[in-house]
matplotlib code that plots the C-alpha trace (Angstrom):
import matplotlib.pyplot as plt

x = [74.0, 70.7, 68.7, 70.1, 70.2, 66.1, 65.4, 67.5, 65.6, 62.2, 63.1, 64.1, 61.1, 58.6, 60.9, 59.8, 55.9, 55.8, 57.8, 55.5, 52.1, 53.4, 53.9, 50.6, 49.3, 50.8, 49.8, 46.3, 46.1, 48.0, 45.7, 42.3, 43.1, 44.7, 41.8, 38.8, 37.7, 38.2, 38.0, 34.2, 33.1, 32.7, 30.1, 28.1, 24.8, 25.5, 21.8, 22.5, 22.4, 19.5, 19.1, 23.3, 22.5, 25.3, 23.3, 22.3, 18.6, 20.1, 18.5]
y = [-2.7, -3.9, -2.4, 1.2, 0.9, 0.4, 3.1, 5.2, 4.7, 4.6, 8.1, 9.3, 8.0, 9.9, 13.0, 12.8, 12.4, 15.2, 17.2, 16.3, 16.6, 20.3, 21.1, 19.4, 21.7, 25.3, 24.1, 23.8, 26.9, 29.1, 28.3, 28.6, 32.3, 33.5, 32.4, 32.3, 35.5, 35.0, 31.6, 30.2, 27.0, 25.2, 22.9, 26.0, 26.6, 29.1, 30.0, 31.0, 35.0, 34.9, 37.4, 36.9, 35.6, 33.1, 30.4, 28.4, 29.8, 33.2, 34.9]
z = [72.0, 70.0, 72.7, 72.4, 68.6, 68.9, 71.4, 68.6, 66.1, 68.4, 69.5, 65.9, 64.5, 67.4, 66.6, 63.1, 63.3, 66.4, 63.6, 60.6, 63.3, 63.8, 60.1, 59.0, 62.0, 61.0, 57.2, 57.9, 60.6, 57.8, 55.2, 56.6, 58.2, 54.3, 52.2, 54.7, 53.9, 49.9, 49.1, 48.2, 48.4, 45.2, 45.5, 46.3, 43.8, 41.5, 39.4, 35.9, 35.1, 32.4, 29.5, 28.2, 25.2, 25.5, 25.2, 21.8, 21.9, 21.5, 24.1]

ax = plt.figure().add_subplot(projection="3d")
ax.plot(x, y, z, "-o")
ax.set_aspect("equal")
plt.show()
């Protein structure tokens, strides 16, 4: 009886990580294809725009 109540839970458990591998999967997959073509990066150098006048020299 022990023996079946381990393969249980061995085969419950392997259902579960196939299930949350899958997810994590169609997560990533989903994500990259809707913001690929929008998204920027943002460690990306960005040069300040000179002549605002927002800075504290005025100018």
């Amino acid at each position: 009886m022990s023996v079946k109540l381990i393969h249980s839970r061995l085969y419950a458990q392997a259902a579960t990580l196939a299930a949350l591998g899958a997810a994590a999967s169609l997560e990533m997959d989903g994500g990259r294809e809707a913001t690929a073509a929008t998204a920027r990066d943002p460690h990306e150098y960005r040069a300040r725009r000179r002549g605002g006048g927002d800075d504290a020299r005025g100018g």
